[in-house]
C-alpha positions as CSV (number, residue, x, y, z in Angstrom):
1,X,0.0,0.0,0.0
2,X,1.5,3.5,-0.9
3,X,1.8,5.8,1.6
4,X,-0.8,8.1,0.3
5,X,-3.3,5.1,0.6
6,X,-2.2,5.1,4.2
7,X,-2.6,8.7,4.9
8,X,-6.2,8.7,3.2
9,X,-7.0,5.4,5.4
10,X,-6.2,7.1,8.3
11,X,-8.0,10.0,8.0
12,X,-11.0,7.9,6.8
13,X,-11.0,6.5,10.4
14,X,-10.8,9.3,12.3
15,X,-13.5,10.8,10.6
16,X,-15.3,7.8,11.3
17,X,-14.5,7.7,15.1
18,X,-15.2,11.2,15.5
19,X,-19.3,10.6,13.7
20,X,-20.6,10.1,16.9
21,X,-19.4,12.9,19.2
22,X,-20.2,15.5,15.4
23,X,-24.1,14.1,16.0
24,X,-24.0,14.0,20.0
25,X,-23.1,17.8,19.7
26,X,-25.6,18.7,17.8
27,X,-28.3,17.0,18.8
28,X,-27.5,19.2,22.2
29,X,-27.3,22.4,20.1
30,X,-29.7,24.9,21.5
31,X,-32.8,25.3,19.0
32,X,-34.0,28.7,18.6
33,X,-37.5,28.8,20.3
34,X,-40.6,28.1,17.9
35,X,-41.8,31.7,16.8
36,X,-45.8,32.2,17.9
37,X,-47.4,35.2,16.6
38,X,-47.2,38.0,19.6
39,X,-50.8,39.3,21.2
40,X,-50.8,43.0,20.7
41,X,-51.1,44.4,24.1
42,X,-53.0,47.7,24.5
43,X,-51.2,50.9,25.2
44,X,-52.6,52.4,28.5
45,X,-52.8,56.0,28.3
46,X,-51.0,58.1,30.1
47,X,-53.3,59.7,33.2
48,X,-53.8,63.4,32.9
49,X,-54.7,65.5,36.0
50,X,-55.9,68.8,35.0
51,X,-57.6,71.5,35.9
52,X,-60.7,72.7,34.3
53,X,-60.3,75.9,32.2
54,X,-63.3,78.3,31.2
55,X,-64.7,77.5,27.5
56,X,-64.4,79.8,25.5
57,X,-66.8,80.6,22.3
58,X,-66.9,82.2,19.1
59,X,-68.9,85.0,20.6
60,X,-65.9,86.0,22.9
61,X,-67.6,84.6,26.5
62,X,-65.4,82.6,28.9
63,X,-68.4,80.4,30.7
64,X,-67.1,78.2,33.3
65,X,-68.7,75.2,35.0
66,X,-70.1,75.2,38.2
67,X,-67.7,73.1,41.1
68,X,-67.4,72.5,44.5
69,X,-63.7,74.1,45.9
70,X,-62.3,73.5,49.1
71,X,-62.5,77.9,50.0
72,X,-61.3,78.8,53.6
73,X,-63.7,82.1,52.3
74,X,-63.6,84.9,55.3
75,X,-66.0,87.1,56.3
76,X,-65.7,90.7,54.8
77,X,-67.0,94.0,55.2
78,X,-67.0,96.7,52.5
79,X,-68.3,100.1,51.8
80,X,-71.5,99.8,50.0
81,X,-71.5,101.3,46.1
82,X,-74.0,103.6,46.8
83,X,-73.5,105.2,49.8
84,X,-70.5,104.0,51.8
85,X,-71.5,102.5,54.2
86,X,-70.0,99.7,55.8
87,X,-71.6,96.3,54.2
88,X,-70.7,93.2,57.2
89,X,-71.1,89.7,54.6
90,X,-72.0,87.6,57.6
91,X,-74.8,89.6,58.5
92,X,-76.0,90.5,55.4
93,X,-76.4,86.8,54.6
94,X,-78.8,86.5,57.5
95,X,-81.9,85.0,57.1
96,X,-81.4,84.2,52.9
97,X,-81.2,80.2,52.2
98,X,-78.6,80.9,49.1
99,X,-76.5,83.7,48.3
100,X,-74.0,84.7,45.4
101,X,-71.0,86.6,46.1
102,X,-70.0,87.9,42.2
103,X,-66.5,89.6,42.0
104,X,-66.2,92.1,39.4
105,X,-64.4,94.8,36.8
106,X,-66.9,97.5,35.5
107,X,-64.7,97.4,32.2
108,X,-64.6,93.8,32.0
109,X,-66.3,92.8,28.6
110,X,-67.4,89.2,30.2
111,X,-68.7,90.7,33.1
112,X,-71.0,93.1,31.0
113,X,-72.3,89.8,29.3
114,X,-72.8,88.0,32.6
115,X,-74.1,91.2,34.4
116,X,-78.0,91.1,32.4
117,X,-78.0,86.9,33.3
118,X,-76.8,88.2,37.1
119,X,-80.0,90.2,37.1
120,X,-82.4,87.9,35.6
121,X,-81.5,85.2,38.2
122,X,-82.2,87.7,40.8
123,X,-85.3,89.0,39.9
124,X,-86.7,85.5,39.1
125,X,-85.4,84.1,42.4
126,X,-85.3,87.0,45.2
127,X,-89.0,86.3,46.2
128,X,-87.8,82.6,47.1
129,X,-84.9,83.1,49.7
130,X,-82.1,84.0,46.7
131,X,-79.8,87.6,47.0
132,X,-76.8,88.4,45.3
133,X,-74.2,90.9,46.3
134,X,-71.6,92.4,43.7
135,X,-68.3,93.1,44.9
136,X,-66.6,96.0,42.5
137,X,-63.2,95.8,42.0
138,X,-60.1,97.2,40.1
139,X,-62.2,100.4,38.5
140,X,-63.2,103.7,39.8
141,X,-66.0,104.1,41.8
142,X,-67.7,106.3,39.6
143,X,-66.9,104.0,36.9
144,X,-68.8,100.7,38.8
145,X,-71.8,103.2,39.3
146,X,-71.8,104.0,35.8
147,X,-71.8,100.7,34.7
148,X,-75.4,100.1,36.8
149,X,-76.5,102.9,35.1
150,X,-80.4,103.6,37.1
151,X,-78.8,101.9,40.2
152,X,-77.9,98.0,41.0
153,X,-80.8,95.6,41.4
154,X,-78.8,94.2,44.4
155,X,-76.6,95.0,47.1
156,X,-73.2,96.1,45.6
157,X,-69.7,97.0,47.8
158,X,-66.1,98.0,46.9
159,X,-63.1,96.1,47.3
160,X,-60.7,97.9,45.1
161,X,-60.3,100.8,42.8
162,X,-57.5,100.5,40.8
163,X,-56.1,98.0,38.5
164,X,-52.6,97.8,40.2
165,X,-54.4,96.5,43.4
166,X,-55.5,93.4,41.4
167,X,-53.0,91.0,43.3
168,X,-53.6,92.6,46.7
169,X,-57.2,91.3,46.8
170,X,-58.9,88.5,48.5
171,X,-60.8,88.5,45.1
172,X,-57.0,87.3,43.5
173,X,-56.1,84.6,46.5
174,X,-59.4,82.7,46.1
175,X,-58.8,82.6,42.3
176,X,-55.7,81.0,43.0
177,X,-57.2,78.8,45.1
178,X,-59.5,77.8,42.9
179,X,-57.1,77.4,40.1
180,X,-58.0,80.2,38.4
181,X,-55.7,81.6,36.2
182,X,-57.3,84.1,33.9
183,X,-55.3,87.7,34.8
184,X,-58.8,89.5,35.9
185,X,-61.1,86.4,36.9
186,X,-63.9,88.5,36.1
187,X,-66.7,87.6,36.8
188,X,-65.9,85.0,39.6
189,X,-69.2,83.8,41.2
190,X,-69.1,82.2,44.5
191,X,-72.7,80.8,46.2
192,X,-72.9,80.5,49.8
193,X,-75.4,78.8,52.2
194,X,-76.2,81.4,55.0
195,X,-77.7,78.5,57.6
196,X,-74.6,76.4,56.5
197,X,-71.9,79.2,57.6
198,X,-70.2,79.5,60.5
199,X,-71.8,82.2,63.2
200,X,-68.1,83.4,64.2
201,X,-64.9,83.9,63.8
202,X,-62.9,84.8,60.4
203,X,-63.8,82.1,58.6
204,X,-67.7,81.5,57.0
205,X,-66.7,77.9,55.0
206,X,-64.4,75.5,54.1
207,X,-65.7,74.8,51.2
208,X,-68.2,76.6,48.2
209,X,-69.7,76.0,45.3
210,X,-67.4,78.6,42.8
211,X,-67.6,79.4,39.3
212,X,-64.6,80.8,37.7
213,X,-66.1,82.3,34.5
214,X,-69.1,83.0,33.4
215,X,-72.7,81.4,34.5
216,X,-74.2,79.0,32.1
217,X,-77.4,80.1,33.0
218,X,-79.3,76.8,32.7
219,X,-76.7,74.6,35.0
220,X,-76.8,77.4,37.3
221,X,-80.6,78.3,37.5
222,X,-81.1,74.6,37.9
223,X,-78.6,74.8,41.1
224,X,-80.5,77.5,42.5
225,X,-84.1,75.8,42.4
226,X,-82.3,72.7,44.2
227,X,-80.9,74.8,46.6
228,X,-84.3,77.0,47.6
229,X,-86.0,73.7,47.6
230,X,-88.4,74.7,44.4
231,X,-90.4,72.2,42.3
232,X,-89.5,71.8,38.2
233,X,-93.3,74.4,38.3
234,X,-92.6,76.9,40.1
235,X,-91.8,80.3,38.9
């Protein structure tokens, strides 16, 4: 036998020898995993805190819902718009089952489109336990009297008179409270219970019904006929 016949033998039996181990190793070969068509799982939206802002319309009003705010709201006493006297909230509210506080500017273009649905409220309501008082701020006084023209329907006192007191105001701090961030807040209507507040101290509430904006008339006529205890009939 020549010696290439050799060499070609030999390497014909290792070959051979070495089969087995060749098949053990890959039978123990890791097998990629069967593929199984993936259930598409559902993105969860992401949760959004936020606070509610007034709507705004073509016609240029800012109406605002109606919401109950936690509102340490204080007692107060202004001068009245007509005459000067001293106006104390606490007993003013005596005796009324619901009462609207409304902070305004005599310029303010969304209060003179609230100010008519103020006055219809009150009129339709006053005979039932309902009063509202106005509370005037960051205009001349001459300039809030003006604006009534023949004389407010309802009570009416003065906070402020100029526009650079604006965040000097307990008008301003319970905007901020209530998360309201327009730069006048007017109007900003706040109802109060009289029989619910509290007969001393600084404090009337921890808490009032508030809207930062202006009244949609129907929510908020419907709130007031709750509130006096009226029937869906009664005028």
């Amino acid at each position: 036998m020549s010696k290439a016949s050799l060499v070609a033998n030999a390497f014909a039996l290792a070959l051979f020898a070495g089969a087995p181990f060749i098949a053990v190793r890959a039978q123990h070969q890791p097998q990629p995993a069967p593929s199984h068509p993936q259930t598409p799982v559902a993105a969860t939206p992401p949760t959004t805190t936020t606070t509610p802002r007034p709507i705004v319309n073509t016609a240029g009003h800012e109406y605002a819902p109606l919401e109950e705010k936690k509102l340490n709201y204080k007692n107060w006493q202004f001068k009245s718009l007509s005459g000067g006297e001293p106006v104390d909230l606490r007993a003013w509210a005596q005796g009324k089952k619901l009462v609207m506080v409304v902070y305004f500017a005599a310029w303010c273009g969304n209060w003179k489109m609230e100010s008519p649905v103020v006055a219809r409220l009150y009129d339709k309501y006053k005979s039932h336990g309902f009063d509202v008082i106005g509370v005037s701020n960051y205009a001349p006084v001459e300039d809030a009297r003006a604006h009534f023209k023949d004389g407010a329907p309802y009570t009416v006192v003065v906070e402020s008179t100029t526009r650079e007191a604006r965040d000097k105001t307990d008008h301003y701090a319970y905007r901020q409270v209530c998360g309201d961030n327009r730069r006048w807040g007017s109007p900003f209507n706040i109802f109060l219970e009289p029989a619910k507040l509290a007969t001393s101290g600084d404090v009337l509430t921890e808490k009032a019904w508030v809207v930062g904006g202006e009244l949609i008339e129907e929510e908020v006529d419907e709130f007031i006929r709750q509130r006096l205890g009226l029937n869906a009939k009664t005028d």
